[in-house]
C-alpha positions, 0 to 999 in steps of 0.5 A, spaced: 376 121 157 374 114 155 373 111 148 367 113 146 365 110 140 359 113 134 356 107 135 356 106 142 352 113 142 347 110 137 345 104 139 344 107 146 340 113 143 336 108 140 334 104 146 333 110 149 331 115 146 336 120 148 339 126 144 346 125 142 349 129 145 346 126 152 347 120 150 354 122 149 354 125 156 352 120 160 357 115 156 363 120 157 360 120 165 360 113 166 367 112 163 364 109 157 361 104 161 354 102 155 351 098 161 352 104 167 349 108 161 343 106 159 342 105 166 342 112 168 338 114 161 333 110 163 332 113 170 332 119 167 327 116 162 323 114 169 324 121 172 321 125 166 315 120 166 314 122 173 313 130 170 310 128 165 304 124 169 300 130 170 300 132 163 292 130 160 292 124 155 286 124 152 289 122 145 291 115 143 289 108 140 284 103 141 287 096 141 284 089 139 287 082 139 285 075 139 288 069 141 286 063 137 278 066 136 278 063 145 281 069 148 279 077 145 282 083 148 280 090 147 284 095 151 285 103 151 292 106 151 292 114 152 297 119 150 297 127 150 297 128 142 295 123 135 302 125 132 304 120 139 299 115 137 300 114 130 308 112 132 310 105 131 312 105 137 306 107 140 302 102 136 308 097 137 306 099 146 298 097 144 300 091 141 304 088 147 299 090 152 294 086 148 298 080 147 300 081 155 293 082 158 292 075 154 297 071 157 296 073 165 289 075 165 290 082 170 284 084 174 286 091 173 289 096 170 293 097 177 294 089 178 296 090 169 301 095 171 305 091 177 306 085 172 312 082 170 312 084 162 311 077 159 315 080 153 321 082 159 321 079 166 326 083 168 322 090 168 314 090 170 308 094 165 309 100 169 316 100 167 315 098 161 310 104 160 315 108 162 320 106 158 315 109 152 314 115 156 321 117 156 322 115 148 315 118 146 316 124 150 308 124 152 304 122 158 301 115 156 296 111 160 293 105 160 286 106 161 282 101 161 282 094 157 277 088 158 279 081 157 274 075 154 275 068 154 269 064 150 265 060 156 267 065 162 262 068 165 263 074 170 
């Protein structure tokens, strides 16, 4: 077995929002390797956010931003409970979603979702939905945003 240590476990339960003793497993199972761990956790993640799409989201937040009092940003980001939209990490997923809209302008939430995270390029919203999905343990959905520029006409 490979050396494991308490504090590989922890931080791979945090980024992921895994178990300990999953954690622990898919360290054990990747031979210690923190990178090939994680990956495979986020897979998992990725899968049981696929489950969980069916499930009805009709709790959630509203979310605001304004860039400068030139740029506004209204979107709604639904889950399955309010004890999931009252989390820091949901409020945390609202915010960057705003500030997202903001600098990219998306047409829609379907163009939204397949953007690169401004935050993280290497991951899109979708991904980083997901990444959410799994570490809250609900379906999330992006519903719908609007996004305003002063002297844009639509």
């Amino acid at each position: 077995m490979a050396n494991i240590s308490i504090d590989d476990i922890k931080k791979l339960r945090e980024e992921t929002g895994a178990g300990i003793t999953d954690a622990k497993k898919a360290l054990v199972a990747a031979g210690g390797d923190f990178e090939k761990a994680a990956a495979a956790m986020r897979q998992k993640g990725f899968d049981k956010a696929i489950k969980r799409a069916e499930r009805e989201a009709s709790a959630g937040l509203i979310g605001s931003y304004s860039h400068d009092g030139r740029i506004g940003v209204l979107v709604e980001v639904n889950c399955e409970t309010d004890f999931v939209a009252k989390t820091d990490e949901f409020k945390d997923l609202v915010k960057d979603l705003t500030l997202h809209i903001a600098a990219s302008d998306p047409k829609d939430v379907k163009e939204l979702l397949k953007q690169e995270f401004v935050k993280d390029p290497s991951k899109s919203v979708d991904d980083y939905v997901k990444e959410h999905i799994a570490k809250l343990g609900e379906n999330i959905v992006v519903r719908r945003f609007e996004r305003f520029a002063l002297g844009e006409t639509k």
